[in-house]
C-alpha positions in Angstrom: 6.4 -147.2 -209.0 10.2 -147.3 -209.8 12.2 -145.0 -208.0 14.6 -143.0 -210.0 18.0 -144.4 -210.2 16.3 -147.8 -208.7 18.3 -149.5 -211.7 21.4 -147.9 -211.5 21.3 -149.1 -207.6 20.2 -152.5 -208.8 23.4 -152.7 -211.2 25.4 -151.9 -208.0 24.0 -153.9 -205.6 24.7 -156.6 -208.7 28.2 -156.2 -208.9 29.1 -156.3 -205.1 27.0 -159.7 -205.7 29.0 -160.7 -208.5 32.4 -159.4 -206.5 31.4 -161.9 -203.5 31.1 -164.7 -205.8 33.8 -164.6 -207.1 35.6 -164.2 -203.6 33.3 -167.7 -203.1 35.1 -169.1 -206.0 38.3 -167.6 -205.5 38.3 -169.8 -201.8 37.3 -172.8 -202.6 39.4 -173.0 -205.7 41.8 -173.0 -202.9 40.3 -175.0 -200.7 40.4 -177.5 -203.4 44.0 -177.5 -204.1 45.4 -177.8 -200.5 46.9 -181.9 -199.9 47.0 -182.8 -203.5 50.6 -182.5 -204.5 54.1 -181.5 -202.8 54.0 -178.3 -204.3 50.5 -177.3 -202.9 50.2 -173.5 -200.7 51.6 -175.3 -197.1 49.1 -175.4 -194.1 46.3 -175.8 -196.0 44.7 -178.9 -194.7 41.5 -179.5 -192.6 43.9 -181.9 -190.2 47.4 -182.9 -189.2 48.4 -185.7 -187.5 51.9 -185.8 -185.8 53.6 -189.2 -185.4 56.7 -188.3 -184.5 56.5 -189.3 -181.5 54.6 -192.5 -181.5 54.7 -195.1 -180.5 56.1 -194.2 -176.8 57.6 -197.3 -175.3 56.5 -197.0 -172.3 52.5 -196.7 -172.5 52.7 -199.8 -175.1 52.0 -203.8 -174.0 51.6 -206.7 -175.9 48.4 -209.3 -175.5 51.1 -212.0 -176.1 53.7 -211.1 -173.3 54.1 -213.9 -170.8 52.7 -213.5 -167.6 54.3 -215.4 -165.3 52.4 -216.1 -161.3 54.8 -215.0 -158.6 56.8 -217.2 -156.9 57.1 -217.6 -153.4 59.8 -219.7 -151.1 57.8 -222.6 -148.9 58.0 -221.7 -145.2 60.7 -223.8 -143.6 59.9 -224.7 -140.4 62.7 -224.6 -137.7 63.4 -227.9 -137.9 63.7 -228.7 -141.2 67.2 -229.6 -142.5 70.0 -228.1 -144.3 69.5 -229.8 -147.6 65.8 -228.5 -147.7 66.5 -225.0 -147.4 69.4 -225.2 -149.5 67.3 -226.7 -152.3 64.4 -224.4 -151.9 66.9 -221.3 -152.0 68.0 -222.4 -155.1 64.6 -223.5 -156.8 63.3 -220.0 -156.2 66.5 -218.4 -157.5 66.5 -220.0 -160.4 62.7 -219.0 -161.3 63.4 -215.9 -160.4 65.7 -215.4 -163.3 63.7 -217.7 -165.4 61.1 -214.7 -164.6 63.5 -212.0 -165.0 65.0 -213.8 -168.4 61.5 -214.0 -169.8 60.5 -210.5 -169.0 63.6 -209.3 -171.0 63.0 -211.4 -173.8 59.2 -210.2 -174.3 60.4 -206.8 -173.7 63.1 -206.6 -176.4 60.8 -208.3 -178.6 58.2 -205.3 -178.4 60.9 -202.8 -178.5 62.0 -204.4 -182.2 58.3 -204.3 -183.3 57.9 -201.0 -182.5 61.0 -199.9 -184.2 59.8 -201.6 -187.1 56.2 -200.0 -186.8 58.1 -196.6 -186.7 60.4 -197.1 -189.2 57.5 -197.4 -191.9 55.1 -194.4 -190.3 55.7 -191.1 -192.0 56.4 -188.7 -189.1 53.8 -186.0 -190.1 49.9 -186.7 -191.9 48.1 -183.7 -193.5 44.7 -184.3 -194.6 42.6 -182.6 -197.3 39.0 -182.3 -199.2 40.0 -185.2 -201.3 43.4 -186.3 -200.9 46.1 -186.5 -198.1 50.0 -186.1 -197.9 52.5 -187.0 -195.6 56.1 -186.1 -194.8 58.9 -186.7 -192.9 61.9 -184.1 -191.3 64.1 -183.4 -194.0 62.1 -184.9 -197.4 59.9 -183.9 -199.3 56.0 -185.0 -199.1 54.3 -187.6 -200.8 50.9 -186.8 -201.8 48.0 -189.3 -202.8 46.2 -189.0 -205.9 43.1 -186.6 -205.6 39.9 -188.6 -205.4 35.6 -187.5 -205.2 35.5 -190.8 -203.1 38.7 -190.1 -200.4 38.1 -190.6 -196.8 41.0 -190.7 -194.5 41.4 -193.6 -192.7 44.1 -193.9 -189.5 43.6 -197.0 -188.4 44.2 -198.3 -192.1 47.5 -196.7 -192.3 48.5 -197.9 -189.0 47.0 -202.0 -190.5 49.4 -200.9 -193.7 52.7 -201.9 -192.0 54.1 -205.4 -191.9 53.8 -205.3 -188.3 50.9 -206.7 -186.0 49.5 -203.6 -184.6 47.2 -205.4 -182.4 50.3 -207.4 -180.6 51.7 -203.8 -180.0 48.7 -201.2 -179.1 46.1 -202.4 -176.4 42.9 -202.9 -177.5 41.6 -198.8 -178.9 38.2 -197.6 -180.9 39.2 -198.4 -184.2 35.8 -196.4 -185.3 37.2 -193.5 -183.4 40.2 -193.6 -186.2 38.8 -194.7 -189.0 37.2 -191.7 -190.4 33.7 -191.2 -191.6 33.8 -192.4 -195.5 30.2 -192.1 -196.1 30.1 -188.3 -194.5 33.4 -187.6 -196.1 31.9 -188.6 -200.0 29.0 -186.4 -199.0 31.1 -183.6 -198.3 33.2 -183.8 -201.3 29.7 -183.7 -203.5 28.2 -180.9 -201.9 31.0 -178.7 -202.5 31.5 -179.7 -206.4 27.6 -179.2 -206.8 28.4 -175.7 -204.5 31.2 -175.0 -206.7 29.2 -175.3 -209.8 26.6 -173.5 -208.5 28.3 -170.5 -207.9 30.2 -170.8 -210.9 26.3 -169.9 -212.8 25.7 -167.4 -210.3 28.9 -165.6 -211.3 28.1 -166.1 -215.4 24.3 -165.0 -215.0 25.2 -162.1 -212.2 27.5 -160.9 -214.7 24.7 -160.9 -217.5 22.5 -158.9 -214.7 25.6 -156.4 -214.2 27.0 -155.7 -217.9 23.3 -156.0 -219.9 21.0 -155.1 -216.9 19.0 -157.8 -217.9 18.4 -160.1 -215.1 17.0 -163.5 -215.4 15.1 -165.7 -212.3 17.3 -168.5 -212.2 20.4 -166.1 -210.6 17.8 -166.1 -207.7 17.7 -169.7 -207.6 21.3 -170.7 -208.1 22.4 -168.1 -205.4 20.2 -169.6 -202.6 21.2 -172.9 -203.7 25.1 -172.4 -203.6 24.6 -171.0 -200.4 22.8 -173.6 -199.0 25.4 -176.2 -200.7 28.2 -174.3 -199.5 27.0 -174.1 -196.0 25.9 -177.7 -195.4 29.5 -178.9 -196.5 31.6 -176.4 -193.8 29.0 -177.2 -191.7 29.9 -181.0 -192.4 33.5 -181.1 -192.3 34.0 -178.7 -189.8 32.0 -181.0 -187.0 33.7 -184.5 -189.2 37.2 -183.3 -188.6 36.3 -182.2 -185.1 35.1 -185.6 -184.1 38.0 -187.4 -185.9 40.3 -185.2 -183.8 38.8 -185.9 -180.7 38.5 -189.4 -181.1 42.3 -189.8 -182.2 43.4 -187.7 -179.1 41.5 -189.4 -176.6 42.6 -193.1 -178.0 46.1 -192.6 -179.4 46.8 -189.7 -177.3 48.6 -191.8 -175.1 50.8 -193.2 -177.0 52.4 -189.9 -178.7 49.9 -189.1 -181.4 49.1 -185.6 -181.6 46.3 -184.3 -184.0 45.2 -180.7 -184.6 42.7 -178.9 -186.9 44.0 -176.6 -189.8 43.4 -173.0 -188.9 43.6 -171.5 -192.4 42.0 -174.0 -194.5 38.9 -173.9 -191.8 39.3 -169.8 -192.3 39.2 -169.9 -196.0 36.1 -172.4 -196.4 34.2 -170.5 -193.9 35.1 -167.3 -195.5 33.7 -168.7 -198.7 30.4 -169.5 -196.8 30.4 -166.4 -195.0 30.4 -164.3 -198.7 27.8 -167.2 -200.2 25.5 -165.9 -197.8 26.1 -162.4 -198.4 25.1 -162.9 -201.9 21.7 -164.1 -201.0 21.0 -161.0 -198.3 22.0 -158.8 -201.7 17.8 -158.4 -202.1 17.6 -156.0 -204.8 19.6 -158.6 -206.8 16.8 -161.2 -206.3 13.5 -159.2 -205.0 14.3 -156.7 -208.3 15.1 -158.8 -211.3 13.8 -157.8 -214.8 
């Protein structure tokens, strides 16, 4: 039997639904926007990378440098002559400085690669759902194109410039800063599908609310959004901590710094967190018409 006012609770139990997905929508909407243009809401981002300090000169070597085998004057015995010693003295001297002149010369060659390397590295990296931008002190940013298919990929940036990384960095995990494309797409797809989802909760939770006539499907799509919602924060939460670990414990080194973004990681889980108050709104699904 229906208890009296059951569907006046049910119509209010409805609209703090419908009030929670729009919050849902609200989010992601701005979720969505962060890293796709200069003028996008600043420190929204899932990850920064700071290169403003790389590459330090002193943690970087070169495969190519010459090594050269020390050198060591012959022992002179007491009674060798003059001549001998004089000519050994200066033999060694002379590689000596050979040793010294080639050390400076491999040196100085570095240091000019790396101020090349540096001179075409944006200081600053901030990395979105599907798009990235990157700055430098004093300009503006420059933002890549929103794409369903972006992956960030470090160790292609760093490959970008005319100069030889590899001569430069000793040998590092390129997986560790490459990214995870395949993960990344998969992310990007659940929360469009999430999106949409949400997006029929609202128009068929609003049907519930205004006409009190409910219809099975908002049960459906509600638990479905949800679940969509979840398995992509889920995802790029643990993605973007992984990609930050691995940069910090291979580029770390050498003056990379990488951090996660604290309000974009707030505002996706705050959208999960409301997703999954919709669903625990039972009257809305147990008590449909």
């Amino acid at each position: 039997m229906k208890l009296p006012g059951g569907s006046r609770l049910d119509q209010i139990i409805s609209a703090i639904a419908l009030s929670l997905s729009v919050v849902v929508l609200v989010c992601l909407s701005i979720a969505f926007v962060g890293c796709t243009s200069p003028s996008a809401p600043k420190g929204l981002y899932f990850m920064k990378i700071d290169l403003s300090e790389f590459p330090r000169f002193d943690h970087l070597v070169t495969r190519d440098s010459p090594i050269l085998p020390s050198f060591h004057p012959p022992d002179i015995s007491e009674g060798a002559g003059n001549s001998f010693t004089d000519t050994a003295s200066s033999v060694y001297a002379g590689a000596a400085d050979a040793s010294a002149a080639a050390t400076s010369a491999a040196q100085g060659a570095i240091h000019a690669q790396l101020t090349e390397l540096k001179s075409h590295l944006f200081q600053y990296y901030y990395i979105g759902l599907w798009g990235y931008c990157k700055s430098r002190d004093g300009s503006k940013a420059v933002c890549s194109e929103p794409r369903t298919s972006f992956a960030f990929d470090l160790s292609a940036v760093l490959d970008s410039t005319p100069v030889d990384v590899d001569k430069v960095l000793p040998k590092v995990d390129a997986k560790a800063i490459s990214g995870y494309r395949k993960l990344s797409h998969g992310i990007i797809s659940l929360y469009i599908s999430g999106f949409v989802s949400t997006v029929l909760v609202v128009i068929l939770g609003a049907q519930r609310t205004l006409l009190a006539r409910g219809n099975r499907l908002l049960a459906l799509f509600c638990i479905v959004s949800a679940l969509l919602i979840a398995l992509a924060t889920v995802g790029v939460t643990v993605m973007y901590s992984l990609f930050t670990a691995g940069i910090k414990t291979s580029l770390h080194p050498f003056g990379v710094q990488a951090g996660l973004g604290g309000s974009m990681l707030t505002l996706i889980w705050l959208a999960t967190s409301c997703s999954v108050e919709v669903v625990d709104a039972k009257p809305l699904i147990l008590r449909l018409n």
